[in-house]
C-alpha positions in Angstrom: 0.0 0.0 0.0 1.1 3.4 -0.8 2.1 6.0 2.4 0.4 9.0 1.6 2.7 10.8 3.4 5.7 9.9 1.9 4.1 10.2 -1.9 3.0 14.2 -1.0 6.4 15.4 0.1 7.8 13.2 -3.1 5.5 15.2 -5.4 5.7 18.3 -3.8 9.6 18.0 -4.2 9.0 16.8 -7.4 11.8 14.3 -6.7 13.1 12.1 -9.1 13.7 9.0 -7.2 10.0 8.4 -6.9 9.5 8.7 -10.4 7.4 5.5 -12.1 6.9 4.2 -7.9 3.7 5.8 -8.0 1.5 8.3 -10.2 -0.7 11.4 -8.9 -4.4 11.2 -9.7 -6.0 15.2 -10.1 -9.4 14.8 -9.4 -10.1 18.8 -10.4 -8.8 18.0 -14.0 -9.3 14.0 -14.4 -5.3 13.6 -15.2 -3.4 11.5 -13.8 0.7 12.7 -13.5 4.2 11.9 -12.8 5.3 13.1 -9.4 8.1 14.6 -11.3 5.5 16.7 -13.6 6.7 20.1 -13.9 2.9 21.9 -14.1 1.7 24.0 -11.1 1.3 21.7 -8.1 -2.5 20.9 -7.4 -4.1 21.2 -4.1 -4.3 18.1 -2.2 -7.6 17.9 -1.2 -7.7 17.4 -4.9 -5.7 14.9 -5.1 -5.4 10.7 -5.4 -2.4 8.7 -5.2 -2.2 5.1 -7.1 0.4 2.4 -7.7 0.1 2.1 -11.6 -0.6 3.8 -14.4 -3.3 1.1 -14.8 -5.2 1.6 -11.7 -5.1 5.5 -12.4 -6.5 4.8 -16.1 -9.0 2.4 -14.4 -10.3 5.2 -11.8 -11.3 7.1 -14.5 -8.4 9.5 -14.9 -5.8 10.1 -18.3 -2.3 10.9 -18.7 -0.8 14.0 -18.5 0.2 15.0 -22.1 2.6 17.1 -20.1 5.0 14.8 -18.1 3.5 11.8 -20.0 3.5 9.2 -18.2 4.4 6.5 -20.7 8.3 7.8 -19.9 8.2 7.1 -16.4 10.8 4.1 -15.4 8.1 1.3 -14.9 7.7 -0.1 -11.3 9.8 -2.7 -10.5 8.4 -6.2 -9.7 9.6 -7.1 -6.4 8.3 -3.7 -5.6 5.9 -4.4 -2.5 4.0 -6.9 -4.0 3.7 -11.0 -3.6 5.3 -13.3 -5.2 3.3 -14.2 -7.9 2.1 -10.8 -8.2 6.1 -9.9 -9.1 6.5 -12.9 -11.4 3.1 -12.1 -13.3 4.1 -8.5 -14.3 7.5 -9.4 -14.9 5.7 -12.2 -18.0 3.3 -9.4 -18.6 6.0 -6.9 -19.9 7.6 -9.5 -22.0 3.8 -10.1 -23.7 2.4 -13.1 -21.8 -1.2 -11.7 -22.4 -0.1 -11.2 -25.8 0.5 -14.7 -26.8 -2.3 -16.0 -24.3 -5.0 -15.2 -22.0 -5.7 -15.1 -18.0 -6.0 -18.5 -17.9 -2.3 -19.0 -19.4 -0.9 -17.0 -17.5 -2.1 -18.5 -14.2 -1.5 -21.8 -15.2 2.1 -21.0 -15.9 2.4 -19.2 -11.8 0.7 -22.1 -10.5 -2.7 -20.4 -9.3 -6.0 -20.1 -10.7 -7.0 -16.9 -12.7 -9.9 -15.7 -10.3 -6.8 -16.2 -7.5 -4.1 -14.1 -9.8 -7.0 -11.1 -10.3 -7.8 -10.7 -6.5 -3.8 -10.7 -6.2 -3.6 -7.8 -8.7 -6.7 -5.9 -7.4 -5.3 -5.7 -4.1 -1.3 -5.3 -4.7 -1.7 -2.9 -7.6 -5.4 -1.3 -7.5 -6.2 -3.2 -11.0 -6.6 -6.2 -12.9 -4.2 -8.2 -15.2 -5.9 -7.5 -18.5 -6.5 -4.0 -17.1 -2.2 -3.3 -16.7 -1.8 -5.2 -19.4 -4.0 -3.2 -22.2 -2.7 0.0 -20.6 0.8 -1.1 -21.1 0.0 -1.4 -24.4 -1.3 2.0 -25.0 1.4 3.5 -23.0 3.7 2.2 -25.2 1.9 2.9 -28.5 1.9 6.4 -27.1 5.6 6.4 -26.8 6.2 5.1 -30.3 3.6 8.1 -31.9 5.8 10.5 -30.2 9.2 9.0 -30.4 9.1 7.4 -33.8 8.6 8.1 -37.1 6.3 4.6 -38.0 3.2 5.0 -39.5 -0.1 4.2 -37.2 -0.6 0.7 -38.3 2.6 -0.8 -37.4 2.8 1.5 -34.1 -0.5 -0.7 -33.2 0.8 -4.4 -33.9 4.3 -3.4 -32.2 2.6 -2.5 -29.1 1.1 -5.9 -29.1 -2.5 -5.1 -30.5 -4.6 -7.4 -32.8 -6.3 -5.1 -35.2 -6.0 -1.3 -35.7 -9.8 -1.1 -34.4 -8.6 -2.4 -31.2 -5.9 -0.1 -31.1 -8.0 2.7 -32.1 -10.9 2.0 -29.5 -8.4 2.0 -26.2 -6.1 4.9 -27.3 -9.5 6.6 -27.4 -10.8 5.4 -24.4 -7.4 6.6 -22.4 -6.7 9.7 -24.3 -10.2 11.1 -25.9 -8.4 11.0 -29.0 -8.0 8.6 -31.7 -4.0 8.0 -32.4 -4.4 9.9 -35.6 -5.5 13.0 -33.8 -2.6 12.6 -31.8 0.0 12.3 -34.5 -1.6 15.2 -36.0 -1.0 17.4 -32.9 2.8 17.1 -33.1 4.5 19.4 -35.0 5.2 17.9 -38.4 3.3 14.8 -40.1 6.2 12.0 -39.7 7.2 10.4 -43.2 6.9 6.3 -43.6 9.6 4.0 -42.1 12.2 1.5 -44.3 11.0 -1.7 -44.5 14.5 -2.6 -42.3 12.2 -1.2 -39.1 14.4 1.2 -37.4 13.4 3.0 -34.0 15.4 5.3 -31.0 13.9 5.4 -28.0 14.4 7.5 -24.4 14.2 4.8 -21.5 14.5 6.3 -18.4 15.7 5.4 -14.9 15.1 6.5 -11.6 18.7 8.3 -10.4 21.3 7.3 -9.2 23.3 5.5 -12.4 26.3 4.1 -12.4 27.0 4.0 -15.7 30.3 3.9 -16.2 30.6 0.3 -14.3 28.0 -0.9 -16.3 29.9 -0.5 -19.4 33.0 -1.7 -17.6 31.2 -4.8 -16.6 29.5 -5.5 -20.0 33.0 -4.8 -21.8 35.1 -7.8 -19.5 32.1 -9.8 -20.6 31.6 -9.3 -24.1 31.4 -11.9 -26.6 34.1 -12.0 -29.4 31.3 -11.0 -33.0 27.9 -10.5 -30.3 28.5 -7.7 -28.5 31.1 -4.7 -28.4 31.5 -2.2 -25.9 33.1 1.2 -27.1 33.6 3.9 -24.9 29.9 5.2 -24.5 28.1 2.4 -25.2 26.9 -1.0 -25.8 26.0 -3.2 -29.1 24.9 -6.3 -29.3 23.2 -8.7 -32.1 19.9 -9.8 -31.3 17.1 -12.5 -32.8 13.8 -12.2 -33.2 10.8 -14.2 -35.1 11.9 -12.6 -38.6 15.7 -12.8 -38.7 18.6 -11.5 -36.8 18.9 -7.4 -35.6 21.0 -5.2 -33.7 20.6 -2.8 -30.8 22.8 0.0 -29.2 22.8 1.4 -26.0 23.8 4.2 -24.9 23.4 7.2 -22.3 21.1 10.2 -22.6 23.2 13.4 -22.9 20.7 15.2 -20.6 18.1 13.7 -17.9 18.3 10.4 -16.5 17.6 7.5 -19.3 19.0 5.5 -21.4 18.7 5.9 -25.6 18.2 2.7 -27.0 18.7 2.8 -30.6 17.3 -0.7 -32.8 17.4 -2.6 -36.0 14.9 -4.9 -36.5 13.3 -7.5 -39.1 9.9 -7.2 -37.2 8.5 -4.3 -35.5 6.1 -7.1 -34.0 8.9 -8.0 -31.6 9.5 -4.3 -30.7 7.9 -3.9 -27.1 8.8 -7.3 -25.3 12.7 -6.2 -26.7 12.7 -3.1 -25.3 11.6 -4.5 -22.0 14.5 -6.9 -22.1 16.7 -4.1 -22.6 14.6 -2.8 -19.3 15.7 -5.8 -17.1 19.8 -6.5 -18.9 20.4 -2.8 -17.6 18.1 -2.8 -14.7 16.2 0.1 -15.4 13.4 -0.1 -13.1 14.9 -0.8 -9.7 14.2 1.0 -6.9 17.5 1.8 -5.1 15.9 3.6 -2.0 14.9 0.8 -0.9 17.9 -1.2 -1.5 20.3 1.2 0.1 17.7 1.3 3.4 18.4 -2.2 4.0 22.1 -2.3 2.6 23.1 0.7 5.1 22.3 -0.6 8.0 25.2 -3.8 7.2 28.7 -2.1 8.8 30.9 -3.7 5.9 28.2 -2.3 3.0 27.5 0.9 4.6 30.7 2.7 3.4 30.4 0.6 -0.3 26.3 2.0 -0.6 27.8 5.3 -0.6 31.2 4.7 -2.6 29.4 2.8 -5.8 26.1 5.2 -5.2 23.7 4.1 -8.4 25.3 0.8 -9.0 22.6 -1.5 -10.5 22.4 -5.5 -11.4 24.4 -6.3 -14.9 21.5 -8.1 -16.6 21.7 -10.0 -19.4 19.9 -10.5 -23.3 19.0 -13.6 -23.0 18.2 -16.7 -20.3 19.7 -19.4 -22.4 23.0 -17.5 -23.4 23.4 -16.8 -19.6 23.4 -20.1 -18.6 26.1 -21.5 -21.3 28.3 -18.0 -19.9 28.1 -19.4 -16.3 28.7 -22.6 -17.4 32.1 -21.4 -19.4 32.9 -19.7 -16.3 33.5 -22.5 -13.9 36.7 -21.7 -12.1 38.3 -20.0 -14.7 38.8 -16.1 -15.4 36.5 -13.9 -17.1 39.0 -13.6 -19.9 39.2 -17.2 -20.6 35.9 -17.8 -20.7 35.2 -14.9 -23.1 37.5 -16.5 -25.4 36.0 -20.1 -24.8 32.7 -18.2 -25.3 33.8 -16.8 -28.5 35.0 -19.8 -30.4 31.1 -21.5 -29.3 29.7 -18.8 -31.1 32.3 -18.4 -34.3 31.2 -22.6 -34.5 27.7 -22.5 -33.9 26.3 -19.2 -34.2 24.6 -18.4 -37.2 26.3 -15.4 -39.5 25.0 -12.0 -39.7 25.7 -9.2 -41.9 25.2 -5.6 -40.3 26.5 -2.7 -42.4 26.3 -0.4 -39.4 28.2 -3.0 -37.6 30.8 -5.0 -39.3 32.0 -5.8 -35.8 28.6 -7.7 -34.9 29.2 -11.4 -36.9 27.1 -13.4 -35.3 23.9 -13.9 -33.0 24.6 -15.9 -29.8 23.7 -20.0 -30.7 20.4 -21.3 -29.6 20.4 -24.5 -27.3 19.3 -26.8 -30.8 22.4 -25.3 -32.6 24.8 -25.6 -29.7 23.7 -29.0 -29.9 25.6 -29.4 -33.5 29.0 -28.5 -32.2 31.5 -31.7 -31.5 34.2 -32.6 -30.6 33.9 -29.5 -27.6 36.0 -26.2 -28.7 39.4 -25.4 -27.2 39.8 -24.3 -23.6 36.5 -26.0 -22.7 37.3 -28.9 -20.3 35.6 -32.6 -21.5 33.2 -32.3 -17.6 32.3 -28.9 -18.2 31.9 -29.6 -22.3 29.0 -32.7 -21.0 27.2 -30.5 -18.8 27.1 -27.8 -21.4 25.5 -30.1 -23.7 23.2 -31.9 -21.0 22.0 -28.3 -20.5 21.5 -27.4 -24.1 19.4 -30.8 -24.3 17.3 -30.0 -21.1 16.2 -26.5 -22.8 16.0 -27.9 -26.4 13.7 -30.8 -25.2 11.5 -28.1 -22.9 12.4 -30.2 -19.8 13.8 -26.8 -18.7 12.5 -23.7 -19.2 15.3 -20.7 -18.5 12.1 -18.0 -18.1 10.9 -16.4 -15.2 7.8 -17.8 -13.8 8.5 -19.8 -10.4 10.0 -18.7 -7.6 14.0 -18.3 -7.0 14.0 -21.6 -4.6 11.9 -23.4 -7.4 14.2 -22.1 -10.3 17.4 -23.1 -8.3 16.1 -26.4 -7.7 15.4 -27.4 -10.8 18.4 -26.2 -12.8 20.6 -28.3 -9.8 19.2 -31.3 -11.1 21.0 -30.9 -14.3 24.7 -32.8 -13.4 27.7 -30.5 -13.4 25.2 -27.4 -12.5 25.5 -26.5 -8.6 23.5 -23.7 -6.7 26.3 -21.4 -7.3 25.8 -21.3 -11.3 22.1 -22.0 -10.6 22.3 -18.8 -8.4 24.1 -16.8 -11.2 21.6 -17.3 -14.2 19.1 -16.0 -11.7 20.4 -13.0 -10.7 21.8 -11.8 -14.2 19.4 -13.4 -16.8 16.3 -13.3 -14.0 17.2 -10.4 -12.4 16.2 -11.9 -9.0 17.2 -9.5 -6.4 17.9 -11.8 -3.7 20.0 -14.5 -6.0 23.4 -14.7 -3.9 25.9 -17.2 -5.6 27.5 -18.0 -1.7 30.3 -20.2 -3.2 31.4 -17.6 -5.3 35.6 -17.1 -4.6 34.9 -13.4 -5.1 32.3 -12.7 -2.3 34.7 -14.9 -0.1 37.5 -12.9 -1.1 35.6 -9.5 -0.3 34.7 -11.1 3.3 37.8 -12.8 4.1 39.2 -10.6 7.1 43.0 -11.1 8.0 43.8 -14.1 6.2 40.5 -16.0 7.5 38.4 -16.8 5.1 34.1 -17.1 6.0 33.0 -20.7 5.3 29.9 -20.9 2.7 27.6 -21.3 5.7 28.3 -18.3 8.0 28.8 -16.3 4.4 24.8 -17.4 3.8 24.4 -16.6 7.8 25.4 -13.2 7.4 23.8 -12.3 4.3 20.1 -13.3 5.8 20.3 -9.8 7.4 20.2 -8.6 3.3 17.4 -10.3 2.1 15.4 -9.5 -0.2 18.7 -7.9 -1.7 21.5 -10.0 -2.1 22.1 -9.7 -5.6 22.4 -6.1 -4.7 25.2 -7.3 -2.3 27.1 -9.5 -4.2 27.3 -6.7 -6.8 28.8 -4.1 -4.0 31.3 -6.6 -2.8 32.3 -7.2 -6.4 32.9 -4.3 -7.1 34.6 -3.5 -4.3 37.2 -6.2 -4.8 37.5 -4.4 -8.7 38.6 -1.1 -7.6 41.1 -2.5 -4.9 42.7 -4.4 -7.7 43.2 -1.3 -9.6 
């Protein structure tokens, strides 16, 4: 539930931080607003406060055309809700209502979908379909505004059926049909090349380290995937049409990202963009991390020293799991090499003009599969597993996306043989973004604790990170990063 209290003197402040956490309803106009909005401050008597976006549009209310709400950073998903409640939006943003209905969706959490809409009405002040549809037209607003696409496409990238749909709900939200919109912007925008090409602002709730991102992403990046040059990051992608590329970089004013895209199918467009969300962890709410971090004597001091530092996400589940399972006991250099002859065997060519860097998309688990004998530097143990685990994902009998709980996931990815709950614990917190994933037999987080020569045993390091929860992925990466910048 939202404190009243603390949302009033956030939007009276007009503080950034709070930004996407919650939005302020004005009953006197029938807007709904960003508490960063920069028009005159209502009265308060005259004013609502609600979680989403969606339970605002569901009261009644519509966005601000001012501070427009479809830029806020979106709320995260362990953000004060249950369980299921966080796992159902985190499959909602990636289109899980797209694809399938209510039922689907529960039956993939484990509940029933009468269960999953109470859980939504109460956590977040709407219904599934309800956040969903305005996600949607959130989004489709963003794309008339930011884009240059015509209306038609605009509707099937932001996941709707038919342009009548699309139509009817921007109508119902804004009053206005999308053309109407378009037409109120200065300048008619010409059509798009049939190689569907977008930039997009994604913004973030300050502090952002992004500097260390980089750094992280650039120790990491796969030989013809990905390239890190100084300001930003590229990366080959896939989607249902063919292979694309996306670049990421930092907004020269404000606090967001620009993500810039290339992309056979504009279809794909909003679960992408809400991939990049997560691999750059755009949506976490570092208030409350650094409340719980501070009061830890050893992460005090590193809270305020790597202020804005965020989880290093990841593109993709499946790609995640083959890095960690590189990684075993070797150096991130070495598996980056290992890493890149997988994909120069196995990963399917690409051609990028823009890019002549980017040669390759990452291997899925069936084409992994192809590769024998196993590729230099890649041990014959650590070769097996890689390939059990490509077979467990190609035959379904493990599924790499989120939708059970981190014990669940952990369990069932140890069952694999030569996958332990540190690796386990890894793919969770990079590729699942799991904010309490702690990988406790990790060498690094024993070196970061180890306190004149003694070294904490696995057990008292899990002992002492209890007082973290839910945040230990959090952490793990202050510790990490602590043991960087003495080695510098």
């Amino acid at each position: 539930m939202l404190d009243v209290q603390i949302c009033e003197r956030a939007r009276l402040a007009r503080d950034a931080r709070f930004d996407g956490l919650f939005f302020t309803g004005v009953l006197s106009t029938g807007i709904f607003c960003r508490p960063v909005c920069p028009a005159p401050q209502p009265k308060a008597k005259n004013v609502v406060y609600f979680p989403t976006a969606a339970a605002a549009a569901a009261a009644g209310l519509r966005p601000c055309l001012r501070c427009r709400p479809e830029s806020a950073p979106g709320t995260p998903a362990w953000n004060g809700t249950s369980a299921t409640v966080s796992r159902a939006l985190a499959l909602i943003r990636q289109g899980a209502l797209d694809a399938g209905g209510l039922e689907a969706l529960a039956a993939r959490l484990g509940v029933g979908a009468r269960h999953l809409r109470r859980l939504f009405v109460r956590h977040l002040g709407t219904s599934p379909m309800a956040m969903a549809n305005t996600q949607r037209v959130l989004f489709a607003k963003k794309l008339l505004a930011e884009t240059q696409w015509p209306i038609t496409r605009i509707a099937l990238s932001a996941g709707f059926g038919s342009i009548r749909r699309f139509n009817a709900a921007f109508r119902a939200l804004y009053g206005r049909s999308p053309s109407a919109f378009r037409g109120e912007l200065a300048g008619r925008h010409p059509l798009a090349p049939a190689w569907f090409e977008c930039t997009l602002t994604l913004p973030y709730r300050p502090p952002y380290d992004w500097a260390r991102m980089l750094a992280f992403f650039r120790a990491r990046a796969i030989p013809g995937v990905e390239q890190v040059t100084v300001d930003g990051y590229l990366r080959t992608i896939r989607c249902h049409n063919g292979p694309g590329m996306l670049q990421v970089t930092h907004a020269p004013k404000g606090h967001g990202l620009v993500l810039k895209m290339a992309i056979p199918d504009s279809r794909d467009l909003m679960a992408l963009v809400e991939r990049v969300r997560r691999m750059f962890d755009l949506d976490a709410n570092l208030d409350s991390v650094h409340r719980a971090l501070t009061t830890d004597t050893l992460l005090a001091p590193l809270v305020q020293q790597f202020e804005g530092l965020r989880l290093p996400g990841a593109w993709d589940p499946f790609e995640t799991a083959v890095r960690a399972v590189v990684g075993q006991q070797i150096s991130v250099k070495a598996a980056r090499t290992v890493l890149g002859r997988i994909v120069e065997r196995t990963g399917p060519p690409v051609a990028l003009a823009d890019a002549p860097q980017l040669s390759r998309c990452f291997p899925t688990a069936e084409e992994l599969l192809g590769t024998d004998p196993a590729p230099p530097g890649l041990g014959g143990r650590r070769w097996q597993t890689l390939v059990g685990l490509a077979r467990a994902v190609a035959d379904g009998a493990i599924d790499l996306r989120l939708h059970t709980d981190l014990a669940e996931f952990v369990q069932r990815l140890t069952r694999l043989p030569g996958i332990g709950p540190w690796t386990a614990q890894y793919i969770a917190l990079r590729a699942l973004g799991e904010p309490d994933a702690f990988p406790a037999g990790d060498l690094g987080l024993i070196q970061a604790l180890t306190r004149n020569g003694a070294k904490p045993t696995q057990g008292r390091l899990l002992a002492r990170a209890e007082a973290w929860r839910p945040w230990r992925a959090y952490a793990a990466t202050y510790l990490w990063n602590s043991l960087a910048e003495k080695s510098h």
